[in-house]
C-alpha positions in Angstrom: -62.6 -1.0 -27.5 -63.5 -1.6 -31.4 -62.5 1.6 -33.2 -65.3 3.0 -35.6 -64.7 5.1 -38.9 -67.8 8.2 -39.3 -67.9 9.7 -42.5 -69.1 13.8 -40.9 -69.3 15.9 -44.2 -68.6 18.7 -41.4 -65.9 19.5 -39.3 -67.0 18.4 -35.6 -66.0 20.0 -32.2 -64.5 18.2 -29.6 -67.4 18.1 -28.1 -69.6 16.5 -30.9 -67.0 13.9 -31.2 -67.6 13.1 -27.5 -71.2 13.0 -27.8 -71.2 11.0 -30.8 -68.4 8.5 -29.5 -71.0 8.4 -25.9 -74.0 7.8 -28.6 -72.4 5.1 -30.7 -71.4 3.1 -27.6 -74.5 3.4 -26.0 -76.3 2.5 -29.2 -74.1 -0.3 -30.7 -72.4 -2.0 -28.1 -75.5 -1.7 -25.8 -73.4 0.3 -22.5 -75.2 2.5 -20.6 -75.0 6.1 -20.8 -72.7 6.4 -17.7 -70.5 3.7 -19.1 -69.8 4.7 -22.5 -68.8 8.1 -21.0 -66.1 6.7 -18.6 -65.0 4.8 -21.6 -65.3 7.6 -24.0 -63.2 10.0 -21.3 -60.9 7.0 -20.6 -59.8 6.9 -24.4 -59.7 10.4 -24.5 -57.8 10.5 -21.5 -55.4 7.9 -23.0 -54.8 10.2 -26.7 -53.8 13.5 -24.4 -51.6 11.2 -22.8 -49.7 10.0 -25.8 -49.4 13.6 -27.5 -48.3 14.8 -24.1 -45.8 12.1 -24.3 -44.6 13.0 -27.7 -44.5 16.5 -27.3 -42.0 15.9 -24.5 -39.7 13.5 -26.1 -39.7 16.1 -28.6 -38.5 18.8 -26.1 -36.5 16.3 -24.5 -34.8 15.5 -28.0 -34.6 19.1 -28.8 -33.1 20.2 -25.6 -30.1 17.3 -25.9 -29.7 19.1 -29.3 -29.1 22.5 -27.9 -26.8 21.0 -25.1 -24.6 18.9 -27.6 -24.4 22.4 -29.7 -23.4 24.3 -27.0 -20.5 21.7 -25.8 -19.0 21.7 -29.5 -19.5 25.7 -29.3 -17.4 25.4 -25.9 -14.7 23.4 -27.1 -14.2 24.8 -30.4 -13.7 28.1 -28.4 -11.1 26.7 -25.9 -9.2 25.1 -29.2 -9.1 28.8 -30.6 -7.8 30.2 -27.1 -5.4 27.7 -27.2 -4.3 28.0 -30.9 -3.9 31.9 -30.2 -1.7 31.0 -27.4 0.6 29.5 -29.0 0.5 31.4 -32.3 
């Protein structure tokens, strides 16, 4: 689907956005009503997706971080028992 640029001198709710999106396909590309809204819903559909996805390689990433922390924590600690040990 063509993407189109709309200068709104306000910010918009979701909502509008959809409405306007529904209006432009209707209007430009000649769709019918129900049509423009499965493919104004499909594209939506498809951007929650790819935040979604983001937001979890970003846990993901985050939570290899914290596990790689805590296996340098744990064997910094077993080198101390073992240097006290020794002594």
């Amino acid at each position: 689907m063509p993407r189109l640029f709309v200068i709104c001198l306000k910010p918009m709710t979701r909502e509008e956005q959809y409405q306007m999106a529904c209006t432009i396909l209707v209007n430009i590309q000649g769709l019918t009503t129900m049509t423009a809204i499965m493919e104004v819903g499909c594209d939506v559909t498809h951007k929650e997706e790819r935040i979604s996805s983001k937001i979890a390689r970003k846990e993901a990433k985050e939570q290899l971080r914290l596990i790689a922390e805590e296996e340098a924590l744990q064997r910094w600690l077993r080198r101390m028992k073992k240097k006290l040990k020794h002594g």
